[in-house]
Each structure stands twice: as C-alpha cells, then as structure tokens.
C-alpha positions in Angstrom: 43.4 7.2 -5.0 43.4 7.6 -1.4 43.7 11.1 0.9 47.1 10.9 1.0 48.1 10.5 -2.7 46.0 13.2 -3.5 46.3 16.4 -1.0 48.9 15.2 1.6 52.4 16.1 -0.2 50.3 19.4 -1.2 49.8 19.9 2.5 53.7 19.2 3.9 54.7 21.5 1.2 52.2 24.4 1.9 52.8 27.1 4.1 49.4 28.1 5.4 47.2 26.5 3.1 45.8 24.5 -0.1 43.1 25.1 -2.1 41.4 23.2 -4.4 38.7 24.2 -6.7 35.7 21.6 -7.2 32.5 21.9 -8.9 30.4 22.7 -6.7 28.3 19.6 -7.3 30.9 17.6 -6.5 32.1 15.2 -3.6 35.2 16.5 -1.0 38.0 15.3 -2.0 38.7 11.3 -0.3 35.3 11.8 1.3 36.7 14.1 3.8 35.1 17.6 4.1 37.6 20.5 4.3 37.1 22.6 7.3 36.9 25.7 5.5 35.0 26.6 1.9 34.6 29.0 -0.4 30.8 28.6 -2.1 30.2 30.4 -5.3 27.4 30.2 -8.5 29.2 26.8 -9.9 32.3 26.4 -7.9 33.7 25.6 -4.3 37.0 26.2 -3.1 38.0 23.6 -0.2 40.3 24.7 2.1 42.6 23.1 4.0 45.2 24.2 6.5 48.6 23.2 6.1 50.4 20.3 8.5 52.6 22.2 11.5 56.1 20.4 11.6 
C-alpha cells in the first residue's frame, strides 16, 4: 500500500490531527516519519497534522 491509501483520506477528513499507534519497534508508516511522536515503554504514537483546505 502506498502513503496515500493508507493515512491520506484520514488526513482530508481530520480536523487538527491523526494519530496512529505503532509498536514501537516498528517502521513509520510508508517510510515517512511523522513530524511529531509520542514514545512510550512498547508503543509510539505518530502524529500527523491534518491537510489545510
């Protein structure tokens, strides 16, 4: 799946933001690190801001 099958209709829908909870082992999602992140013992919360219209 590429970027935009995954997070982008998540992001056009979102008013300020989408999170995504990972593993904390795991790869961003796409390969493309979120600008923001939430580290904890076994999980990571990627953050990404929502597309302005």
């Amino acid at each position: 799946m590429q970027w935009s099958t995954k997070i982008a209709p998540a992001l056009a829908l979102a008013k300020r933001r989408v999170v995504v909870k990972r593993p904390d082992y795991a790869e961003p999602l796409a390969g493309q690190k979120a600008p923001s992140a939430v580290i904890t013992k076994n999980h990571r919360f990627d953050i990404y801001p929502c597309i302005k219209t």
